[in-house]
C-alpha positions in Angstrom: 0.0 0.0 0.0 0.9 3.4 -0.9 1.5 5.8 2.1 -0.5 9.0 1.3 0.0 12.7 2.2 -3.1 15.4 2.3 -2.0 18.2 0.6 -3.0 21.5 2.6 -3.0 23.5 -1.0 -5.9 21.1 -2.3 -7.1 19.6 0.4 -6.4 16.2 -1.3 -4.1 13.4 -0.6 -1.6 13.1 -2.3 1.3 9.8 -3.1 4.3 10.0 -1.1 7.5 9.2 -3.0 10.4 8.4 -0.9 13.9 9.9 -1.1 15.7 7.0 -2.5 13.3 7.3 -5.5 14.2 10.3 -6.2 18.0 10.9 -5.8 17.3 12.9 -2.3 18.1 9.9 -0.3 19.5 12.2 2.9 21.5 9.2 4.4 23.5 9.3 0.5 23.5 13.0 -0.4 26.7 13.8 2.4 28.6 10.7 -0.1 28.1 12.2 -3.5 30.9 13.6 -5.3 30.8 16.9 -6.7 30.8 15.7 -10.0 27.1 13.5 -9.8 25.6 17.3 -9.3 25.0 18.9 -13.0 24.8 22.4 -11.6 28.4 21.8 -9.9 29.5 20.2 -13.0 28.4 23.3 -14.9 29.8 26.1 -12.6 33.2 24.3 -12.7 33.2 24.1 -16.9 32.0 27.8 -16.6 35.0 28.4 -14.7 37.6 26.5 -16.7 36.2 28.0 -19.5 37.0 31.3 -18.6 40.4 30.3 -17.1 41.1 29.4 -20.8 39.4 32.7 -22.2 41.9 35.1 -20.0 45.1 32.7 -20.7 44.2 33.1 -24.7 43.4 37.0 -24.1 46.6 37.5 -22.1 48.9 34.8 -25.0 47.3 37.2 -28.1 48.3 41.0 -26.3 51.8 39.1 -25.6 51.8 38.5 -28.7 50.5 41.6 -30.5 53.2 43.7 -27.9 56.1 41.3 -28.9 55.3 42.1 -32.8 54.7 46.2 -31.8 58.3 45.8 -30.4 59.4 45.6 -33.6 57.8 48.8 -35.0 60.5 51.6 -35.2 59.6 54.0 -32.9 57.5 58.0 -32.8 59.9 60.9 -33.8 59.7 62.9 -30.3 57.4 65.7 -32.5 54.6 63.5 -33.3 51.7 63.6 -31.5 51.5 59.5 -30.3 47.6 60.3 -29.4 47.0 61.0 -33.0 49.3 57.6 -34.0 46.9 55.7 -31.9 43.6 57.0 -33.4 45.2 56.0 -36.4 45.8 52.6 -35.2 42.6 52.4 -34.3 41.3 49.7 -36.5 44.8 47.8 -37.7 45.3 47.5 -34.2 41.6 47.7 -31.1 43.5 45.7 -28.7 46.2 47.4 -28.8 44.7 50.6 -29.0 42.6 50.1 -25.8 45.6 49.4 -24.2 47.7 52.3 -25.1 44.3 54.4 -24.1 44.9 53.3 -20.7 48.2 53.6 -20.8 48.2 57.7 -22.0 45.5 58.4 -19.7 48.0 57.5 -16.5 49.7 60.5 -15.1 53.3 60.0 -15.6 54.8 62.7 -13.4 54.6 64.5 -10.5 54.9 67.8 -12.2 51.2 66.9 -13.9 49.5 66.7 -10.7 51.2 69.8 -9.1 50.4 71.9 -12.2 47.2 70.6 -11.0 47.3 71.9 -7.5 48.5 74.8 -9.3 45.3 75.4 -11.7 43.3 74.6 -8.4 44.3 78.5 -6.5 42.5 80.4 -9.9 39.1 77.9 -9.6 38.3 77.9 -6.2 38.9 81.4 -4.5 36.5 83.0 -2.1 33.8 83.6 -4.3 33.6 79.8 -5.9 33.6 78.4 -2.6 30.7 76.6 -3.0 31.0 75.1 -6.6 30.3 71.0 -6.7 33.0 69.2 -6.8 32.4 67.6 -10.6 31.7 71.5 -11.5 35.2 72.1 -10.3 36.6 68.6 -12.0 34.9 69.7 -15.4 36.4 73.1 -15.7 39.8 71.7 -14.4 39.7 69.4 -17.2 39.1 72.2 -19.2 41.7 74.3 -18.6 44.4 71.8 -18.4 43.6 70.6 -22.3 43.3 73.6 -23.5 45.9 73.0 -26.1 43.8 70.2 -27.5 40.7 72.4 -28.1 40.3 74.2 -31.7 39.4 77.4 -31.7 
C-alpha cells in the first residue's frame, strides 16, 4: 500500500514518493561527489572555460606587444595620441591598451600643475561650486591646447 500525504493546498491526498526514489536519499546526499551534481559540474566548466578565455586573451596581447616591439619607434614631434587613433582599426587591442596607458599621469609635475590650476578655480567667491563642476572646468583648462578654436 501506498502511504498517502493530504495536501494542505488542495485539500487532497496526495502519493508520497520516498527519497531514495528520487536521488534525495539524505543518508547518501553527504557521499556524493561533486561531480554527480549537474549544476556543480556546470559552474566548474564555466569556470575552466573562462580560465582558458583570459590565458588566450593574455597569449594574443603578448603576442600583438612582442610584434609592436618591432615597429621603429614615434619621432619625439609626433603627436603619439594621433598615432593611436590612427591605429585604431589595424590595431583595437592594442589601441585600448595604449588608451589606458596615455590616460595615466606619468609625473609629478602633472599633478602639481594641477594643485597649481586649483588657486585660480576655487577662490573665495567659488567656494561653493560642486566638486564635478570644479573637475569639469579643471579638465578644461588643463587641455586647452587640444581644443580648436
Amino acid at each position: 500500500m501506498q502511504d498517502l500525504t493530504n495536501d494542505s493546498r488542495t485539500g487532497q491526498d496526495t502519493p508520497q514518493i520516498p527519497h531514495s526514489e528520487v536521488g534525495l536519499d539524505p543518508a547518501s546526499a553527504g557521499n556524493q561527489d561533486e561531480d554527480d551534481d549537474p549544476v556543480e559540474r556546470l559552474l566548474h566548466q564555466r569556470a575552466e572555460m573562462s580560465k582558458t578565455q583570459e590565458e588566450m586573451a593574455s597569449e594574443k596581447i603578448s603576442i600583438l606587444l612582442q610584434a609592436f616591439d618591432r615597429v621603429p619607434r614615434l619621432n619625439s614631434k609626433e603627436n603619439v595620441l594621433l598615432y593611436w587613433e590612427s591605429q585604431k582599426s589595424r590595431q583595437p587591442e592594442l589601441y585600448k591598451l595604449a588608451m589606458v596607458a596615455l590616460s595615466v599621469l606619468m609625473t609629478q609635475v602633472t599633478v602639481e600643475r594641477m594643485f597649481s590650476h586649483l588657486k585660480y578655480i576655487l577662490d573665495v567667491l567659488r567656494s561653493s561650486l560642486a566638486p564635478h563642476v570644479v573637475d569639469d572646468i579643471l579638465l578644461v583648462r588643463l587641455n586647452k591646447m587640444f581644443m580648436r578654436v
